[in-house]
N, C-alpha and C positions, 0 to 999 in steps of 0.2 A: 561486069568484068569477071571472068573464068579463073582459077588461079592454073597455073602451070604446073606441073607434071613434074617432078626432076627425072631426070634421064639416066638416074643411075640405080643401083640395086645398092649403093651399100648401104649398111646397117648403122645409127645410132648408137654409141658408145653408152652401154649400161654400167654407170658408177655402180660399184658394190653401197651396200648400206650397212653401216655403222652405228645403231642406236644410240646418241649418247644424253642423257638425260643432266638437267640443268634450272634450280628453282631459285628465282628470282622476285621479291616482291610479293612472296607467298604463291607465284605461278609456277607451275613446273614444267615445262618445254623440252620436249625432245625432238632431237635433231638429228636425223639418219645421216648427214654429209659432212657433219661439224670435222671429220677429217682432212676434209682439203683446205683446212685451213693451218698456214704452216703455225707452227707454234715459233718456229725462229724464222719469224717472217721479215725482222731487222736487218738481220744477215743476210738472207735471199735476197734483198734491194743491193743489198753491198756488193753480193757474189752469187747469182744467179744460180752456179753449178750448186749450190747448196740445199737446194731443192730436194724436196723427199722422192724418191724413184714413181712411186704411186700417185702423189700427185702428179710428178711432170709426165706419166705415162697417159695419164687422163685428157690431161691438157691439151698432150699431142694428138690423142685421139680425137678428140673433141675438133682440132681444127685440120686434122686427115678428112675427118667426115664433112666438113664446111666445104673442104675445095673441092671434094668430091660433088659437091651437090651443086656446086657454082661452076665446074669446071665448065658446061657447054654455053656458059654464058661470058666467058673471056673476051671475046670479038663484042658482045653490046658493050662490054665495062671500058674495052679501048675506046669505042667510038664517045660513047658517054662522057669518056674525061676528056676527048678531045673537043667536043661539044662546049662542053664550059671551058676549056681553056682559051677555044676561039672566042671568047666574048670576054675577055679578063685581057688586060694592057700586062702580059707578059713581062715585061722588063720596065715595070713602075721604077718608080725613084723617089724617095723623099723630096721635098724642097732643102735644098744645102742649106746649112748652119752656119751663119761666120761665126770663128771663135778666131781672133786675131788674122795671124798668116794666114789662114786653112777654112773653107767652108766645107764642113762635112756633110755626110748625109748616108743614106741606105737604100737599095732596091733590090731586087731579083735579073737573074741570067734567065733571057727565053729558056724554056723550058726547067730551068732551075727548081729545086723544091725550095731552097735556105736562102737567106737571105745575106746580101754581100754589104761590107762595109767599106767605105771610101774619103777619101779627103781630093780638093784642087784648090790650088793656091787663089787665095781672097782675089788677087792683082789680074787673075788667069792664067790657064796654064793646063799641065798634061796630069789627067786623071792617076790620082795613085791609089792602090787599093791597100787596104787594110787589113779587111780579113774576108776569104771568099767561103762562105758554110758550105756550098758544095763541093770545093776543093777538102776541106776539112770532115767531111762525112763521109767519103769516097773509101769505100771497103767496112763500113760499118752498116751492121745489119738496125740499129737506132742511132737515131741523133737529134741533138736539141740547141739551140744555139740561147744563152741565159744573158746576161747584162754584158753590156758591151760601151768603154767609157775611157777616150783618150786622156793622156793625163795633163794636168794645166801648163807643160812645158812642151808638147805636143812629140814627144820623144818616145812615149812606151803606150803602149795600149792592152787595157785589162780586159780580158774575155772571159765567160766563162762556159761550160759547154755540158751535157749530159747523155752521156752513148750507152748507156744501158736500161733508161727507162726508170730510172730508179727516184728521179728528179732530186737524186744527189749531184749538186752541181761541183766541178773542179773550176777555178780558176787559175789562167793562166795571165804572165805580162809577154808580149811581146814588143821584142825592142824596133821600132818602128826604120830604123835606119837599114838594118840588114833583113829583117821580114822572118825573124825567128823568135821561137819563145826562150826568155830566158830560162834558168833551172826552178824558179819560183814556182810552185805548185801548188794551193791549198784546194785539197778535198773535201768533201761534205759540208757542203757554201748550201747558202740559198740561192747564188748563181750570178748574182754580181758583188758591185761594189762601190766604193766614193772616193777618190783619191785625196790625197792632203796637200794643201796650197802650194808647199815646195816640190811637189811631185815625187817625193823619198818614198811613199806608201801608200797605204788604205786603208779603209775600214772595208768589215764584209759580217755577212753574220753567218754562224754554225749551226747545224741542224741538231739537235738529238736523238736519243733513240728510240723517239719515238714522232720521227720527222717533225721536227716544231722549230722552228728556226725563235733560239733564245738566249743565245749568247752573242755580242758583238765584240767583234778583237780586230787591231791595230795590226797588220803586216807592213813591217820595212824590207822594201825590196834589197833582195840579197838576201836576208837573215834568215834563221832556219821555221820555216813554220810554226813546230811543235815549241817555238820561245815565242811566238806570236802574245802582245799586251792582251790582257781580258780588259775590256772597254766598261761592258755594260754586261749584266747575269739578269734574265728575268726568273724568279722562282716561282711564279705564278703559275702550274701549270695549263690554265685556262687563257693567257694572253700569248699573243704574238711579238714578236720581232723586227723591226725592219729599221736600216740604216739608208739615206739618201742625205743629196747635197742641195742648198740650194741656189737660185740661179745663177748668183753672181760669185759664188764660189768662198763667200765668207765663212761659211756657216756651215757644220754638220750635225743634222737631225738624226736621233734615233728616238722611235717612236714604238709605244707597246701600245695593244690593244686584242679586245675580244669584241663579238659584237655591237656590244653598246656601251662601250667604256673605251676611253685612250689617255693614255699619257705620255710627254714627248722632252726629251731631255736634249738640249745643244749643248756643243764646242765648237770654240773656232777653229777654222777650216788650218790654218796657221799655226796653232798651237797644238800636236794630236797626241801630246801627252797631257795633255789638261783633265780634268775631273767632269764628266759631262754633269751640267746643271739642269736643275729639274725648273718645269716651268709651272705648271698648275698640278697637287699629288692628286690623284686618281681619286675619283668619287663614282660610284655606280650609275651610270647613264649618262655622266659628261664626258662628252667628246670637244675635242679641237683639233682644229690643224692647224701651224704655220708657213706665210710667205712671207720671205726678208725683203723689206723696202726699204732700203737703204739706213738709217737710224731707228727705224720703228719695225716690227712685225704687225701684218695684219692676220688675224687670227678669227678661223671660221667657226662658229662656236654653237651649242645650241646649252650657253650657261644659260640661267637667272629664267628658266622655263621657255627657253625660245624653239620652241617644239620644231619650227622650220629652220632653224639656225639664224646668225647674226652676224656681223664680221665686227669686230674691235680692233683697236691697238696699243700698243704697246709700247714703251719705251725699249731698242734693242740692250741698252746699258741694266734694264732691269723688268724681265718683261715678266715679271710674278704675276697673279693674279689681282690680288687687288692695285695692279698698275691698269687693268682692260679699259678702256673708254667704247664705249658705242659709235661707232662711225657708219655703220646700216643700222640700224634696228631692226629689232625682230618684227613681224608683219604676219599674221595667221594668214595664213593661205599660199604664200609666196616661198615656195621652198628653194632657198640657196645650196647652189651646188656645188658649186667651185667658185673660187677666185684667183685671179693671179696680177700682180703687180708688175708695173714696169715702169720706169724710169725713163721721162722727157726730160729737153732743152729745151728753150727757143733764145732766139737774139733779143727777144721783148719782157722777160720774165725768168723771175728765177727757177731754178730747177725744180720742178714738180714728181709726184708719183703718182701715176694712175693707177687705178686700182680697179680691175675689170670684175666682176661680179655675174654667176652664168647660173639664171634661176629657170627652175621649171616651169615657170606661169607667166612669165614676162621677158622680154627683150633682153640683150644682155645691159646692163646696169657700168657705169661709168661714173667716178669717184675720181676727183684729184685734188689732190693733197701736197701742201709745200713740204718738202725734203730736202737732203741734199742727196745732189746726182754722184751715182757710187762710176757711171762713164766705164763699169767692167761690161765685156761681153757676156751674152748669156751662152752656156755652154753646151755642148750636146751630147749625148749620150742614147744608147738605144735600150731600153730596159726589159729584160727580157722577164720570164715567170716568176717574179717575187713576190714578195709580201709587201712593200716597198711603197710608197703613192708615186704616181707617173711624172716624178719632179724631171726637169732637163731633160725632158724625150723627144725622141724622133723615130717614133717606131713603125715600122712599115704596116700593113697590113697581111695578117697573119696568111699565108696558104694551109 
């Protein structure tokens, strides 16, 4: 294969060079470009205009010269994208979610970029939308559509969105009756959220500045942002943040972690001035996760050297650590990935909770356990870029 020729004379933008010299580790490194790096590159996320002249002079340069060299190829890149868009189901859809009245769900508008969100009534009935991202993007040069999560009285719906690239997320509620966003606004999210049992508020977490999403606080709708509760502070600057719900809507997770360590504090979902309670304090290499079944958590674990992880549980009234029981064992070779519970009937037997288990070496794995049936719907929500585990999702498939 030959390579192609571009078709045009312009010239590659020559950055100047900048010596600037740097010893680290007893090495000494010099770096001719170390200018285009903004020094108030926090702010630039904030406010774009902030930019130093010389850098954004570069940058524009830089991609003058791109379209230059790609311009005679405009007419393949339409057909191209036409090409793969013939062969992609345009106007996917989730499978709808009952959460009581309303089965929800999510898809795309033919030719759409974003993705729309929707409710129809459980009983049947005429499709209502919720939030359309293409309507909402329309005159923005970016856009990102972040967590998206109606609230348990099916009246307001929390969105949150990112139009400058910054992946500072705002969120917004929208009062679902009239199809407007309240005055509620919180800026520099990680881009969603978890509402609380009576539907009064959220949780959400803050980014810093040094984008690390590690503060969780409490918003009551209506009230002013900047009195927003501090929930949870991580000081750790090496762990993450992240706030989710889980399925049946008891219970609110907030969970820190870095690579190979996590720790995970609940409240109830009912309660969102309560003190979140710690569940196992953080040791260097153990991880967990939990799933609420109904009186017990099952909790995916790789304690007591279970290199492939294990699941146990726990009593919900007190699920410390030394409460864990083994209900999988650990098994070398058999690496557990996920699990998730769920909660049966039948007319012949008491209420059970299965417990689905999704290992990489084996079949999915099925576990049931006597409980009592919690009979709440599981709920839905669509999670957009967070830190977050994919608790109550229904997320489209990315374009």
């Amino acid at each position: 294969m030959t390579s192609r020729p571009f078709a045009t004379d312009a010239k590659a933008p020559s950055p100047r060079a900048h010596p600037v010299k740097d010893t680290r580790h007893g090495i000494e490194r010099t770096d001719e470009y170390a200018w285009m790096r903004a020094e108030n590159w926090q702010e630039v996320l904030r406010d774009p205009s902030l930019l130093a002249d010389d850098i954004r002079a570069h940058l524009e340069a830089e991609n003058a010269y791109q379209a230059a060299l790609m311009a005679d190829t405009e007419a393949l890149q339409k057909t191209l994208v036409a090409e793969m868009r013939g062969r992609i189901k345009e106007d996917e859809t989730s499978v709808p979610a009952r959460d009581g009245p309303y089965a929800y769900a999510a898809g795309f508008h033919t030719g759409g970029e974003y993705p729309r969100f929707f409710r129809l009534p459980s009983a049947g009935g005429t499709e209502e939308t919720l939030l359309d991202g293409d309507r909402e993007a329309e005159g923005k040069s970016y856009f990102r559509v972040g967590g998206v999560d109606h609230s348990p009285d099916h009246r307001r719906l929390l969105w949150g969105h990112d139009d400058k690239g910054s992946e500072l997320y705002t969120i917004s509620v929208r009062d679902l009756a009239t199809g407007e966003d309240l005055a509620d606004t919180v800026a520099e999210t990680g881009g969603g959220g978890v509402w609380d049992a009576a539907s009064d508020g959220f949780f959400y977490t803050r980014l810093d500045e040094n984008h690390r999403p590690s503060k969780v606080f409490f918003h009551r709708v209506g009230a002013n942002p900047d009195e927003d509760r501090l929930v949870y502070e991580e000081t750790d600057p090496g762990f993450f943040v992240g706030v989710s719900g889980s399925r049946t809507q008891e219970w609110v997770y907030i969970s820190a972690h870095d690579h190979e360590t996590s720790e995970c504090h609940i409240l109830p979902a009912n309660d969102p001035e309560a003190a979140p309670r710690l569940i196992a304090p953080r040791e260097t290499g153990l991880q967990y996760d939990l799933e609420e079944g109904g009186d017990i958590f099952f909790i995916l674990t790789n304690a007591d050297g279970a290199r492939d992880f294990k699941i146990v549980t726990a009593p919900a009234s007190d699920p410390s650590r030394e409460n864990w029981q083994d209900i999988v064992p650990h098994e070398p070779g058999r690496l557990i990935l996920a699990i998730m519970p769920s909660p049966i009937t039948s007319s012949v037997s008491s209420a059970r909770t299965v417990c689905r288990a999704s290992s990489s070496a084996t079949a999915t794995m099925v576990r049931s356990i006597p409980s009592p049936s919690t009979k709440r719907p599981i709920r839905w929500a669509f999670r957009g870029p967070t830190n977050t585990k994919p608790i109550r999702s229904a997320s489209p498939i990315p374009r």
